[in-house]
N, C-alpha and C positions, 0 to 999 in steps of 0.2 A: 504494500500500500504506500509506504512511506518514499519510493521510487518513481511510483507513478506521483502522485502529488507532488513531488518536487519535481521532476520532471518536465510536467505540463505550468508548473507555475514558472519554474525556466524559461520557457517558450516565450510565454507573457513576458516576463522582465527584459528578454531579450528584444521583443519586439517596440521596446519603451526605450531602448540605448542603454539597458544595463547588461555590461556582462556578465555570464553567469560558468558555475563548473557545477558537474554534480558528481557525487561518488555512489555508486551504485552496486548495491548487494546481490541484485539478481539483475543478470546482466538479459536474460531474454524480454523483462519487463523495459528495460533502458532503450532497447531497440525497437520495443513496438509502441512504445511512447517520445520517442527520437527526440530526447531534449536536445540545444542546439551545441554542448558538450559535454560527453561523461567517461568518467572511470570506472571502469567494473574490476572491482576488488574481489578477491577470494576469503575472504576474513567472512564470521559468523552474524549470525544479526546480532545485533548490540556493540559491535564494534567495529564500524566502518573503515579504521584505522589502523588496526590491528590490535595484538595484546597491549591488555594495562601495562603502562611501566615501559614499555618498550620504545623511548624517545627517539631513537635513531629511526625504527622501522614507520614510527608515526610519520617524522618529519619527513621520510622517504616518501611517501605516499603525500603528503600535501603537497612537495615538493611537483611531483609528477601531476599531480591534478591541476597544479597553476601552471604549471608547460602546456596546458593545454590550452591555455588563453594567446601563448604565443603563435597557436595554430590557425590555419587560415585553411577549410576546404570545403566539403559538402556539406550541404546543409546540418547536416549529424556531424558530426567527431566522438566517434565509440572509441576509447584505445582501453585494452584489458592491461593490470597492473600486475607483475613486474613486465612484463613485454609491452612496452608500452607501442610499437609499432608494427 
């Protein structure tokens, strides 16, 4: 639920000139709601970032999900985390 609702509210904010990333738990929800950028992480629900405590793997994944503002392509940008390409 929480993929698709943020997802389609992405859309909206993008379409108002805000950028947006999303990180996304379930990656077949992400694609059939194609917000205008997301990461589909492998991590459990309740932790879109990975394990508590784990500040490098955290930062690692925020890090990759604001690369994705640098990106410029189809209307979507799906990139799956660690492979981000």
């Amino acid at each position: 639920m929480c993929t698709q609702s943020v997802g389609l509210i992405a859309g909206v904010l993008e379409q108002h000139g805000i950028s947006t990333v999303c990180i996304a738990l379930v990656r077949s929800i992400a694609e059939a709601v194609s917000p205008p950028r997301a990461l589909a992480v492998p991590f459990r629900f309740g932790a879109p970032l990975g394990e508590a405590n784990d500040a490098a793997g955290q930062t690692s994944v925020m890090r990759a999900a604001l690369q994705l503002l640098l990106e410029s392509g189809p209307p979507q940008i799906l990139r799956d985390y660690p492979n981000q390409r």
